[in-house]
Structures are given as C-alpha cells and as structure tokens.
N, C-alpha and C positions, 0 to 999 in steps of 0.2 A: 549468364547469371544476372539476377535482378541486383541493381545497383541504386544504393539510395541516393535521393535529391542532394544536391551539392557535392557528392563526392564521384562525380565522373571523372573527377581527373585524380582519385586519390592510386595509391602506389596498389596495386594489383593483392599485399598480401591485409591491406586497410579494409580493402571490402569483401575480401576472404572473411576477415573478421567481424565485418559489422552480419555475414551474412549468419556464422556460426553463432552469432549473438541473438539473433533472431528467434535462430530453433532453441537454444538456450531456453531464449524468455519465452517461448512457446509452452514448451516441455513444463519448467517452473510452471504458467499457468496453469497448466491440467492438474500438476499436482497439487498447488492451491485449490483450485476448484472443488475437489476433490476430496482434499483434509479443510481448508478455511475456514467453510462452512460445517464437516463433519466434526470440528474440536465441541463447540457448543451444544448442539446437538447430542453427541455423546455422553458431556455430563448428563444434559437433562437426562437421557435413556437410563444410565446408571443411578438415578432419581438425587441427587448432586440441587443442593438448596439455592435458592438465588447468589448469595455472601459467595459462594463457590464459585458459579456461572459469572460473578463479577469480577470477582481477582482472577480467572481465566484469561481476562481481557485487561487484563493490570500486571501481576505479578511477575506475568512472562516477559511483558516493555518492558518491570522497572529491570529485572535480567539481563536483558537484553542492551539497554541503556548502560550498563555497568561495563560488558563484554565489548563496545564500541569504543571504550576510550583503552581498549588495548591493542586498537588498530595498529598504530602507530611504532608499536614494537613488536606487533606480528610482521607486519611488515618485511623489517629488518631482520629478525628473527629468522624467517623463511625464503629470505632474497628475495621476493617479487611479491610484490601484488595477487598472481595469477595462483602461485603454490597457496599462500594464506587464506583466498576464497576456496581453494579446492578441498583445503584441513575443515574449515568451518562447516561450507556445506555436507562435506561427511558425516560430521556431528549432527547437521540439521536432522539430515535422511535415517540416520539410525536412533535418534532421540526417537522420530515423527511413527519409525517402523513399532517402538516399541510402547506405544502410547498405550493400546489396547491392552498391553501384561496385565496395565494396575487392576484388574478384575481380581486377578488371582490375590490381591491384598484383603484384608482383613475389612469389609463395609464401616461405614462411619468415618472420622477423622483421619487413621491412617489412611484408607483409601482416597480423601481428598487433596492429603499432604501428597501423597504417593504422583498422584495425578499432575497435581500443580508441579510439583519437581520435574518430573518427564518432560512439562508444556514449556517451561522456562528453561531448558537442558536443549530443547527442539529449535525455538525462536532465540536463542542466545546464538545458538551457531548460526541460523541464519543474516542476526540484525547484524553481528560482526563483522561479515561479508559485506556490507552496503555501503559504506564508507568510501571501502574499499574499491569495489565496483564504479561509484559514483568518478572516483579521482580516475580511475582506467579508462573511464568512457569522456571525462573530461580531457584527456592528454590525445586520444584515441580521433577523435571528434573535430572538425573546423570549429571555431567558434561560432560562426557566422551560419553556420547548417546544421547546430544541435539542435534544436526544437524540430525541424524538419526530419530529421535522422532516426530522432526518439518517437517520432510518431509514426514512422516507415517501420521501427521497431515491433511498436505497441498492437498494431493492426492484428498481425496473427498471432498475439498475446491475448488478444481481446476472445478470439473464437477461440483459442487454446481454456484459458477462461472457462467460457462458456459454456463449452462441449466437458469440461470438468463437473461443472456442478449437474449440468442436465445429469450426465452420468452417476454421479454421486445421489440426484432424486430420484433416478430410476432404481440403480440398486438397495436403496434404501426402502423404495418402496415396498419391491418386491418380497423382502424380510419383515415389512411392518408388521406387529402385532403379532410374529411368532416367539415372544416371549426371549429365552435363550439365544434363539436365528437372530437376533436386530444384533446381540450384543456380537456376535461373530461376525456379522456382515460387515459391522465396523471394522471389526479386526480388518477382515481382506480389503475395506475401504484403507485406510492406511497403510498398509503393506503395500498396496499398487501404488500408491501417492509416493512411498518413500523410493518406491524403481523408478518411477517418473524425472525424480528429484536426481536419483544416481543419475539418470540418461541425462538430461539435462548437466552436470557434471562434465560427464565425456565430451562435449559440444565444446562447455567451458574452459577443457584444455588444448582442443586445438584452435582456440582464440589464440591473435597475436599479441602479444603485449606491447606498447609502444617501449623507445629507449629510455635509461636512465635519466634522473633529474635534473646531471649538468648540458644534457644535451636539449633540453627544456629551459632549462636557464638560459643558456643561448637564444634561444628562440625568444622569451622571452624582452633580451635587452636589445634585438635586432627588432622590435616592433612587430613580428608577424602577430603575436598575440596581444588582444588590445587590453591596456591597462586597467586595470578594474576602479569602480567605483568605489567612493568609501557606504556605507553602509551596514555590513552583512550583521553587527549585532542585531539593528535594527528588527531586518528582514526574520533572522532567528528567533528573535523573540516573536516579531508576528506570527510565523509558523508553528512557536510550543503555545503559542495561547490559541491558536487554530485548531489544534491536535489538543489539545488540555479539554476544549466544549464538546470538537469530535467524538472523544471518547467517553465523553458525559451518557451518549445513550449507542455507540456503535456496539460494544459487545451483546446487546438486547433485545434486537432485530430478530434471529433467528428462535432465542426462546420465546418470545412474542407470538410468534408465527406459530410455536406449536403450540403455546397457551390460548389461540386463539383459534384451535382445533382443525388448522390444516396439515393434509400429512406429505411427507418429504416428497411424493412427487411435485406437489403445486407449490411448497418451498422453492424447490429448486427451479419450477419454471419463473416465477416472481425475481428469482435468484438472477439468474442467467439473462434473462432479457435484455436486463442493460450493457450486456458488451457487447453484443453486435451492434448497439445502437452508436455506444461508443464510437466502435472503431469506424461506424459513418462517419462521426462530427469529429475524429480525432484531425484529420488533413484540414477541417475549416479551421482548427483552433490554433494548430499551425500555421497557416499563413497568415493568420491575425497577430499571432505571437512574432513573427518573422517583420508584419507591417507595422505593427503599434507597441512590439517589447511586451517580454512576459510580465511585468510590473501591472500592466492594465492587462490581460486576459487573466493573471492572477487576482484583481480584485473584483472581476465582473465575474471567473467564474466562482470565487469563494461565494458572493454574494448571494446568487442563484441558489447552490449550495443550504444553504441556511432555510431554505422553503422547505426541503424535502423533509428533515426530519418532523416540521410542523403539519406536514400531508400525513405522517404517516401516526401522528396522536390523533389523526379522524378513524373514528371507525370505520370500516367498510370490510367487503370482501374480496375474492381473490381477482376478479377481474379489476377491482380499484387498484390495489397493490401492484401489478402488472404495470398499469398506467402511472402510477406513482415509479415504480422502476424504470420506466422507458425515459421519462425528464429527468432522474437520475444517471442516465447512462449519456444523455445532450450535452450536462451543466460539468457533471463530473471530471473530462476529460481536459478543459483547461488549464487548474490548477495540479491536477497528475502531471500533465505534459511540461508545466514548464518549473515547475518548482526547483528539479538537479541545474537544468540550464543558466536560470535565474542567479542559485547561490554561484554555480560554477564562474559566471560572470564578474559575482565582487570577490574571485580569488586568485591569488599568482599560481602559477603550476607549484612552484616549493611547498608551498605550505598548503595544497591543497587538501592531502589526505587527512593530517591534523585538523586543518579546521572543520572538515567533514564528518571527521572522529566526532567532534566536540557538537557540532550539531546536532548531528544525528542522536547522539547520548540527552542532548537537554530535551530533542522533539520525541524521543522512547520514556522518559522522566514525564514528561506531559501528559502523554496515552494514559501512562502506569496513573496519576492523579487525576487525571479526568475519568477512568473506570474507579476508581476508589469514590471520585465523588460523586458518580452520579449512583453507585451503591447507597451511598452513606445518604442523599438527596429524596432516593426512594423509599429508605430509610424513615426522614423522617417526613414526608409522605405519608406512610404509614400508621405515623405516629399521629399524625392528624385526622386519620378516622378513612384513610384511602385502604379496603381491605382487598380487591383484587386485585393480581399476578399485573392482569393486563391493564387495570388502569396505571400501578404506578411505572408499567414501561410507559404510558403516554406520558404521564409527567415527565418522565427523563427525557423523550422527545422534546417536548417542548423547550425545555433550557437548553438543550442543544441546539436547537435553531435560532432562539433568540443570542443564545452564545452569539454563533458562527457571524451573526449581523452585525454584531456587536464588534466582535474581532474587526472585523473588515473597513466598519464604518472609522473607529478609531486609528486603524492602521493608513487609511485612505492619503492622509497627507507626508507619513510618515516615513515612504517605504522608498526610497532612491530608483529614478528615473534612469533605463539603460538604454532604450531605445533614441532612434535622432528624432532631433526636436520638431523637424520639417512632416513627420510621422505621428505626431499626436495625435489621441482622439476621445473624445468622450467615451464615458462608457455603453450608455445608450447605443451610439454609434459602432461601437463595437460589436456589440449583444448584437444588433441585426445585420451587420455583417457575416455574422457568423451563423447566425440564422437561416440567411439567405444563402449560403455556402459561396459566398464574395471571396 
C-alpha cells in the first residue's frame, strides 16, 4: 500500500485511511468535473439571463455559508464527524441528481427560482461537510506532514478532475445542437455525477475517524502538538477578501467560453488542462510549503493568481486559453494546498471544528458578494455604453485580478509567520524554487 510522506510510522488503520481519503477525493473530483462546470453551462442551455448565471455563483455560497455554522451541532447531534459528512453529502448527491427536474417547471421566473433552489439545496449539503472534513483531517494528520499529505492527496484528485470535465466535453459534445438531446444529456450528465458522489460516500465511511476530543486535549497539554500562533482573524479575513475578488468574475468563465462561440468539447479541453499540470507542481509547492511555511507559498501563490484572470480580458482563441489554463494550473496549487494547513495551524484541536465552522461560513458569505458584485459591476458596465455579453465578462476579469493583487499586497505584512525563522525566504526566491522543482 502507498503510504504518504511522513506517515511511515503512523498506526496501520491512519494510513488505511489516508488511503480511502484519496479515492474519496478522487471519486468527488469526477463528479465535480462533471456537474462544476455542467451547472453554468445548463442555465445558459435552458436560455437562463446573465442576473441568473450570476446568483448560480452567489446564492448557493450565501446557502451554503448559512448551512456551516451548523456544523457545530451536527456534530453532536450525530456523534461523529464521520455520520454528519455522510447526512450532508447525501443531500449533496440527491439535490445534484435532481437538478435537471427543473425543465419540467413552468419557463420564466418559476423556472429560475426552481433551479436556484435545487443548486443551493445541492452545495448547502455539500459546504456543510467542509468544516467538518477539514477538523477530521486536522486531528487525523501530523502537524508537521500536513501540507505533504494534502498534496500525496491532491495528485489523483487532480486527474479525477480532469478526466471529469474531459468527460463531461465529450458528452456534451456529442448532443450539441440537437435541440431537446443537449437538454437530456445534462440530465445523464448529473445523474452519473451524483453515483460518483454516492461512491465516493462509501470510500468515506470506511475512513477511520480519529478519538474523541479529550484524548486530543491530552495530546495537546503533552506538547505533541504545537501551540498555535495568534492570528487566524487575521489570516480569515485575508482569505474572505480573497474569495470576495475571486468571485468578482469566477462564476463567468464558462458562459464566456460559450458567448465566445466555442463548443463544450474545447471548453472542456481549456477546462481540464490545468490539473494535470497541477498535480506536476503540486509536490514543488509542498516542499516549499514544508521549507519556508504556508504563509509565504500562500502569498506568492495568491499573487501569481491575480495575472490569470487579466490574461483572460485579452482576447484570443482556444489555443491562447489552453495556455492561459496551463499557468493556471502552475500558480493555482499553492494557495489550494496550503490554505486547511495554514488555518489548521493557528487552532487548538477543541475548538477547531467551531472555528472552521465560522470560517468557512464568512469565506462562502464572500463568494456569495463577490458573485453579486461582480453581477451588479457588469451591470453597470453596461450602463456605460459596454453592450456585449463578452466584453462586460472581460470587465469582471479585470477587477478580479487587480482585486486578487490588491488582497495580497495589503495582506503581505499582516498575516502571521508559522514557519522557523532559520527558513525564511523571499518571495522571488520562493517563486524559482518552485519553478525549478527545488
């Protein structure tokens, strides 16, 4: 059995589990891959007005963000951690199956209300679960080999990914333009997503769960786990004004793509490319995160970050977008990888699922206003005499990059130091170590 980096000496049923966690996040990937990108897409198909296509990308966070602060007494509620993600994700899976009903509603308003309900009914069971997840893999996890672990993770999450959307532009293709056929194809596109999701489930329950919290509280007054920094308001607010710019233009990518007249096969290759690329650069961004603390791969990669969406207010065509996805898929993997690590670091085991609660609720509250504003932005775009679909997505590009720089640069002195000091390094120095696959 493949055993992840630092845990060769963990207890035999630890790396049972990290291994079932693996296919887990596998399994999830395809079925994201699969619906992620098939949710937007589907409005457009059922002709669903931009105001629509933006609170898709809104309404379901702020849901969702509401459904995380009842972490805390799911919890309790269901004894374990492990039972409470299992409730959730069932909701996820049957919300996700039944997405495609809302046809049979009434065109117009009810059909949009219809739709938005389902997508926030789908992503509420899921966001609830994260919390959740996050405190399990915290307790679950060495301190000292979490960054390493989540990238030993990540890797065949990345091609699970990938082989999801490919999949998803293939069969999309092949129904393009037969009218009625697209709208069914979706149907079976969700339907397979939401088996994906069951299976992935099953994987989930024969995860181990670590022991109760006083057997953690010991641990923690014995020193094995090291005492956390102060910071994490900090660090959270960094992250909801991260995700607040993010969402300025992420929900707008895919209907871009189709206002800009390509069809779901070359979506989905633009789509896809960047996780294989990922899960190359995921082990450099680990061992930089391991050598110089997630705090610095967290602002070198936010930084990077902040190019992409200004590549992608240039015009071009599908071979550009390709190559704009590939430095996506380099830049990306830093701040994935180390963001759970990072909080997990300024939290005691007790209060970690609470505070994760609480996080996670203000970074879903962010999404949910940064798709609202970057609606309301294109809006009044609009109003200034900007009449096409696809220019005022480039305008939403742009504020989200300059956002994301903005976030970073402000944050840059702000954000509490968890690595040893004998280990610091510029960012510069960083950036080409990771380059260089150092």
């Amino acid at each position: 059995m493949l055993v992840p980096p630092g845990l060769e000496d963990a207890p035999p049923r630890v790396r049972r589990a990290l291994g079932w966690s693996a296919a887990e996040g596998t399994l999830f990937s395809v079925m994201d891959g699969l619906a992620g990108p098939g949710l937007g897409l589907y409005a457009v198909a059922l002709g669903m007005p931009d105001l629509v296509v933006g609170l898709l990308g809104s309404l379901p966070w702020l849901a969702g963000s509401l459904s995380q602060l009842l972490c805390p007494w799911l919890e309790q509620r269901f004894g374990s951690r492990k039972r409470a993600i299992l409730a959730g994700g069932l909701v996820h899976a049957l919300a996700m199956a039944a997405i495609p009903w809302v046809e049979s509603v009434p065109p117009g308003t009810p059909r949009a209300a219809a739709l938005l309900a389902v997508a926030c009914l789908s992503l509420a069971g899921f966001l609830v679960t994260v919390p959740l997840w996050a405190s399990w893999m915290g307790d679950l996890l060495p301190p000292l080999a979490r960054e390493r672990c989540m990238a030993w993770r990540a890797l065949p999450a990345q091609l699970g990914m990938a082989a999801g959307v490919l999949a998803m532009g293939e069969w999309m293709h092949a129904h393009e333009g037969a009218g009625r056929g697209t709208l069914e194809a979706f149907r079976t596109l969700f339907l397979v997503a939401a088996g994906f999701r069951l299976a992935g489930l099953v994987c989930m329950a024969l995860q181990y769960e670590p022991p109760a919290r006083e057997e953690r509280r010991k641990e923690a007054e014995s020193g094995s786990v090291p005492v956390p920094v102060k910071g994490l308001g900090r660090v959270a607010a960094f992250f909801a004004v991260f995700h607040l710019v993010l969402f300025v233009s992420a929900p707008y990518f895919n209907p871009y793509m189709r206002m800009a007249g390509l069809d779901y096969r070359r979506i989905s290759w633009i789509l896809a490319v960047s996780f294989p690329v990922k899960m190359l650069f995921l082990p450099a961004w680990a061992r930089a995160a391991s050598r110089y603390g997630s705090r610095r791969v967290i602002l070198v990669s936010g930084m990077l970050t902040s190019i992409l969406p200004l590549l992608w207010a240039v015009p071009g065509g599908w071979a550009y977008l390709v190559g704009v996805q590939v430095l996506n898929g380099m830049v990306w993997g830093g701040i994935e990888l180390c963001e759970i690590p990072y909080l997990l670091s300024l939290m005691t085991p007790q209060e970690c699922t609470r505070r994760m609660a609480g996080y996670f609720s203000l970074r879903s509250l962010a999404d949910c206003l940064g798709a609202l504003g970057g609606d309301f932005s294109m809006g009044r775009a609009r109003a200034w005499g900007w009449s096409a679909s696809a220019g005022l997505y480039r305008y939403a590009f742009l504020l989200s990059g300059l956002g994301r720089a903005v976030a970073v640069l402000a944050a840059a002195k702000s954000l509490p130091e968890t690595a040893p000091e004998s280990r610091r390094a510029g960012p510069w120095r960083l950036a080409g170590q990771v380059a260089a696959f150092r």
